[in-house]
Structures are given as structure tokens and as C-alpha cells.
C-alpha positions in Angstrom: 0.0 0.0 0.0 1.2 3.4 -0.5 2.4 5.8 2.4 0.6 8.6 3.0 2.4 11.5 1.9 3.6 14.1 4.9 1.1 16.4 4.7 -1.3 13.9 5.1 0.0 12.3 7.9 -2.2 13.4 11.7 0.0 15.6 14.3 -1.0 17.0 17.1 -3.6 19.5 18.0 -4.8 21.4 21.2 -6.7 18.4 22.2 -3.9 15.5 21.9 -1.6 17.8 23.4 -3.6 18.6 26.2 -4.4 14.8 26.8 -0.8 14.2 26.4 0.0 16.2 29.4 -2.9 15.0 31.1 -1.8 11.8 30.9 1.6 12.4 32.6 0.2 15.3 34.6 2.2 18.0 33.0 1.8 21.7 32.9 3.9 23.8 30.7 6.4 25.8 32.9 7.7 29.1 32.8 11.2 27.6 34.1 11.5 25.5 31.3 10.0 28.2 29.1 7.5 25.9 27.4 5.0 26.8 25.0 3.8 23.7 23.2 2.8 24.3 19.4 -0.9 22.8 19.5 -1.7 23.5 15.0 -0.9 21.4 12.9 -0.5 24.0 9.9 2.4 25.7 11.6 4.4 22.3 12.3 4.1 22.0 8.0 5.2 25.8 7.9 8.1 24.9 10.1 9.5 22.0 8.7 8.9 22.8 5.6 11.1 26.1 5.5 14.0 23.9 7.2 14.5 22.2 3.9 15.0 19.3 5.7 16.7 16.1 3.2 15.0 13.0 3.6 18.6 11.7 3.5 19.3 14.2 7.1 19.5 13.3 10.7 17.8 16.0 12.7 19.1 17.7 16.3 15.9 18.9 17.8 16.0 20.5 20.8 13.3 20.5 23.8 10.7 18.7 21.6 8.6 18.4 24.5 5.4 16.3 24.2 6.1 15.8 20.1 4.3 17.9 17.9 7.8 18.8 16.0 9.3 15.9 16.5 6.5 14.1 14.6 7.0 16.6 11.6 10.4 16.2 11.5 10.0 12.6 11.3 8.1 12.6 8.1 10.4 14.3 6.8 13.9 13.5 7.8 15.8 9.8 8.3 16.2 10.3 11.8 15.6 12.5 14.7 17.8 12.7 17.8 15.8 15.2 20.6 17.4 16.5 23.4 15.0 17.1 26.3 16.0 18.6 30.0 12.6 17.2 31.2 12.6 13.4 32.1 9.1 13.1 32.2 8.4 14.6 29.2 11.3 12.7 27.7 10.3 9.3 29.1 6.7 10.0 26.9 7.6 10.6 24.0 8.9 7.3 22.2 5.4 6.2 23.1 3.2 9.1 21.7 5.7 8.9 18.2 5.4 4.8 18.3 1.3 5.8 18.5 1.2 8.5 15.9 4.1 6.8 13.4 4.5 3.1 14.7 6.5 2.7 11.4 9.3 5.6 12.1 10.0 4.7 16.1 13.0 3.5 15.2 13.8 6.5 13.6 13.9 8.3 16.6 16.6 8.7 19.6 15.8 10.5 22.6 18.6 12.1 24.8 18.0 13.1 28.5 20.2 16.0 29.3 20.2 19.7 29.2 21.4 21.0 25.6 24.1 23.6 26.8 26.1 19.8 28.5 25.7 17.8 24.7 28.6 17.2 23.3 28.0 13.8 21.8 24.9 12.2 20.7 23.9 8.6 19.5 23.9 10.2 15.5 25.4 12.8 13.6 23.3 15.6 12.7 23.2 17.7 9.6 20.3 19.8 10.8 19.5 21.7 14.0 15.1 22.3 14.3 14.0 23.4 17.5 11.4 25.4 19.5 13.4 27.1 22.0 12.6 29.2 25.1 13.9 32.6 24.3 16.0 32.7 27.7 18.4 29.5 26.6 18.0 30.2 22.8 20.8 32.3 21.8 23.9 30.3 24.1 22.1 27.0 23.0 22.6 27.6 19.1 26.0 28.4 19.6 26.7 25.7 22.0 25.8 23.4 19.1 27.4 24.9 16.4 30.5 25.1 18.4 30.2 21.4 19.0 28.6 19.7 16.2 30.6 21.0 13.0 28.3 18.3 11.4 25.1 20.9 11.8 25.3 22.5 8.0 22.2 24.2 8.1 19.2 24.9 10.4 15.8 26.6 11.8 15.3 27.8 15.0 11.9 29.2 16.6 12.7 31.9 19.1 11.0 35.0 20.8 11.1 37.2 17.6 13.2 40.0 19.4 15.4 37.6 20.2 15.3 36.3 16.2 16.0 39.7 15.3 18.7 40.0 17.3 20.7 36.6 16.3 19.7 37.6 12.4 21.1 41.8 13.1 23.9 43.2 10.6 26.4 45.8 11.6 24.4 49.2 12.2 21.4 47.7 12.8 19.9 48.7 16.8 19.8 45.1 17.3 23.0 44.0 16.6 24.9 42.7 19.3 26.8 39.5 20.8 24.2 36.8 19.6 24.5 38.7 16.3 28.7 38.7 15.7 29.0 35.5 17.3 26.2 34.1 15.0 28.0 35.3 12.0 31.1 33.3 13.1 29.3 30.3 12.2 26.9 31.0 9.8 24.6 32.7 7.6 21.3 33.7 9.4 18.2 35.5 8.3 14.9 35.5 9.1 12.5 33.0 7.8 8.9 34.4 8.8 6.9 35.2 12.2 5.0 32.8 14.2 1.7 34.3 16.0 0.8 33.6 19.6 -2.3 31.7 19.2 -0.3 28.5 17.6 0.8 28.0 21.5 -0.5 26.2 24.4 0.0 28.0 27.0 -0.3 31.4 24.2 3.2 33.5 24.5 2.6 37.2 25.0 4.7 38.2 22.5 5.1 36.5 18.8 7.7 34.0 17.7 10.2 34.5 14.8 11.8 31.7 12.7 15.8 31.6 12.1 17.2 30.3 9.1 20.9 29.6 9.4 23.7 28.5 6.9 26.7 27.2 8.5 29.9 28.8 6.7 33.7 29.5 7.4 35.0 31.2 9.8 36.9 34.3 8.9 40.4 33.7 8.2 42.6 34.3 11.5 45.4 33.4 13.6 43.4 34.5 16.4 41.0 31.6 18.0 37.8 31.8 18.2 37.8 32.3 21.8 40.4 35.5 21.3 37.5 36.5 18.7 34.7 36.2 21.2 36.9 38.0 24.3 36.9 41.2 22.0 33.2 40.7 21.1 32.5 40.5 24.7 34.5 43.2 25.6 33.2 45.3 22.9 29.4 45.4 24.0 29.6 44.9 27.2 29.5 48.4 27.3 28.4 49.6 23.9 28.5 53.2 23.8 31.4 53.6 24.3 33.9 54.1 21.9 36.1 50.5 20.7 39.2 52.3 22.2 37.3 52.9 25.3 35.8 49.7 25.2 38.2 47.4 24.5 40.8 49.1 27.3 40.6 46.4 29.6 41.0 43.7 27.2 44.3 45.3 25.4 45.6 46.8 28.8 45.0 49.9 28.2 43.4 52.3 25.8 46.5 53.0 24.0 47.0 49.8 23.3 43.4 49.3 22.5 44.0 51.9 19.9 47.2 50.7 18.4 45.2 47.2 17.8 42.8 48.6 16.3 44.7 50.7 13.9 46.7 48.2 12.9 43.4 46.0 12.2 42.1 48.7 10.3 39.5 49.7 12.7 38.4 53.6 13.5 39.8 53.8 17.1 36.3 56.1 17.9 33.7 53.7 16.1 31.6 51.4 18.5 31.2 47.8 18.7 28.2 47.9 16.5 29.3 49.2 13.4 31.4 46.7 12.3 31.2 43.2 11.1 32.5 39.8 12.7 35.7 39.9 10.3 37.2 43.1 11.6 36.6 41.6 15.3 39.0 39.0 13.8 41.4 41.0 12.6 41.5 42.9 15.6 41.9 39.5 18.1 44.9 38.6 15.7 46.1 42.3 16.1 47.2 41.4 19.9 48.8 38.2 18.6 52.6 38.7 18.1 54.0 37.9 15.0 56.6 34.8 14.9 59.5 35.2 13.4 
């Protein structure tokens, strides 16, 4: 018999969901910043602008009781979900072998918090997730950092929080999550999310982040030399870089002598330029070997 096609195939609306967590006597918490996706329309919307591969493994992050999870199963070869919450975990190889008895084994479930992953039971090519906007941001680039196998993605956020990790230079956004993003990848966003989509509803809408990993920029600076003048650059971002990056050279006139010889305006601030001259700069401190 033929399979029904994906957007055929049931997922989960407000009234599974809520019998879900009925049945294991769940209710969404704002700790774990949990806002289950209870339409079905949406999960299509989501996985669908992933451009998932039916060849890919998929990371998905806090996939609580399923709804995503059972998209990205129809579309992907395997999903490996990392959830924090052991209850909600132990449920749902039971509500997939329910809702897709044929793709359970398709599915690997990880107990542990996403920002301690550094190995999981598969490689994945693709990072989709729902995350709480509070964890979202270091939780991305946890992943990226470890799992150079992640070559593209899709993450649901808070949408200020989207359009801060998606923010170019100049933009009143852009910030940490932004530069540090760019080190990785190529983000932009992919679309807004309304409220209503939610159980419990958000007060504010979701945004959708589409990213691309790419190459670093070319440096003899690591990436954690590249981050420390990031840091140190907005962690007080009106001031001026040789103000700014003071303590982190040792003093503003050496903060301005490594900027000038990474090409950098001495008075510009942090925000104005991109994630290669924060490179340059890093390697600017780094003596030169003979």
C-alpha cells in the first residue's frame, strides 16, 4: 500500500496535546520556558522552510510532548531530541510509536540539558527546534561550536530575540548573539509565528531563524580571542572601541594601536562593524613569529 504522503500524515492538535500532558500530569512551565505548538499548519510551515533532506539526521532541541518531533520525522531519516525534562522525555517514544509506529525506530531520545551535549547517539546535519527565548541564543551556539556536522538549520525563538541573532552591523539590534552568530553562519529571518499556535499562548510572537553554516573568517586568532573582544566590545556599547576594549588590550592605547593596525576607526563602536574586523582585531594582539 502506499504511504501517505507528509502532509497527510495526523500531528498534534490542542486536544492531543492537552491529553498528552494530562496523561503524565504535565503543565507547561515558565522555568523550562514551554510553549507547546498545539496546530498542525504551523508544524508543516516549520519544517517545511527547514528544507530538511530526507537523507538528514535532525538535532531537535526541547521537543517536549512531540508535535515537531513528529514533523520532522516525516520528513527526515532520523531525529535525535534532546529534552531537559525526564518526564516529558520518558513520553515521547510512546506518543511517536502511537502517531508513526512505522518511524519509532527512527527516533533517539537524549535526556540532558542542551548547553552539557557534546556527543549524541547520531550525527546531525540539521539543528530544528522550539526554543525558550531565555536559553536560545547560548544554546545555538553551543551546538554549532560542537557539532561542525550541523550544516544548516531553523530555529523558533522570541522574535526579538530572532531579530537580534539575524542583526547586521548598524542595525539597533545588533549585538553579541549577532557577531558570534555570524562566526558560524549565515542567518536570516525566515517568517513570524503568531501567539495563538501556542499552548499555554506567549505574550509576544515567535520569529523563525534560518541559518547556513559557513567559514569562519580567516585568522590566527582563535575563536575564543575572537569572542573576548566581542564580549568586551558590547559589554559596554557606547562607548567608543578604544574605550571599550581598554581592559582587554591593557589599556586604551594599546586598544587603539590594535585597532589601527586592524584597520578599525579607534572612535567607532562595537556595533558598526562586522564579525571579520573583530578578527582581525583578536589577531592584532597576537605577536608575530618570526
Amino acid at each position: 500500500m502506499p504511504q501517505p504522503s507528509p502532509a497527510t500524515q495526523p500531528l498534534l492538535g490542542a486536544t492531543e496535546i492537552r491529553r498528552l500532558a494530562e496523561e503524565i500530569g504535565v503543565r507547561p512551565t515558565k522555568t523550562l520556558g514551554q510553549n507547546f505548538v498545539i496546530d498542525g499548519n504551523t508544524i508543516r510551515r516549520i519544517v517545511a522552510a527547514a528544507k530538511v533532506d530526507p537523507a538528514e539526521t535532525v538535532l531537535e532541541v526541547g521537543p517536549g510532548l512531540g508535535s515537531l518531533t513528529l514533523g520532522l520525522l516525516d520528513a527526515a531519516a532520523r531525529v535525535v531530541a534532546v529534552e531537559i525534562d525526564p518526564v516529558l522525555a520518558a513520553k515521547l517514544p510512546s506518543t511517536v510509536q502511537a502517531f508513526r509506529p512505522d518511524q519509532a525506530a527512527n527516533l533517539d531520545v537524549v535526556l540532558s540539558d542542551a548547553m552539557r551535549v557534546t556527543e549524541l547517539p547520531a550525527v546531525p546535519t540539521a539543528l530544528v527546534a522550539n526554543l525558550p527565548y531565555n536559553v536560545a541564543v547560548p544554546v545555538v551556539l553551543h551546538l554549532l561550536e560542537h557539532f561542525p556536522s550541523l550544516n544548516h538549520g531553523l530555529v523558533m525563538v522570541q522574535d526579538e530575540v530572532a531579530d537580534r541573532m539575524v542583526a547586521g552591523p548598524g542595525s539597533k539590534t545588533y549585538g553579541v548573539p549577532s557577531v558570534k552568530g555570524a562566526w558560524y553562519s549565515q542567518m536570516r529571518k525566515a517568517g513570524v509565528i503568531g501567539m495563538n499556535v501556542f499552548w499555554p499562548a506567549p505574550k509576544i510572537s515567535s520569529g523563525l531563524v534560518e541559518f547556513t553554516r559557513r567559514e569562519p573568517p580567516v585568522t590566527r586568532a582563535s575563536r575564543q580571542e575572537v569572542f573576548a573582544v566581542i564580549d568586551a566590545a558590547f559589554a559596554q556599547r557606547r562607548k567608543t572601541l578604544r574605550a571599550a576594549l581598554a581592559g582587554w588590550a591593557g589599556g586604551a592605547a594599546e586598544a587603539e594601536k590594535y585597532l589601527r593596525i586592524a584597520g578599525v576607526d579607534p572612535s567607532a563602536r562595537g556595533e558598526v562593524i562586522d564579525v571579520h574586523a573583530f578578527a582581525r582585531i583578536a589577531e592584532a594582539k597576537i605577536p608575530l613569529v618570526a
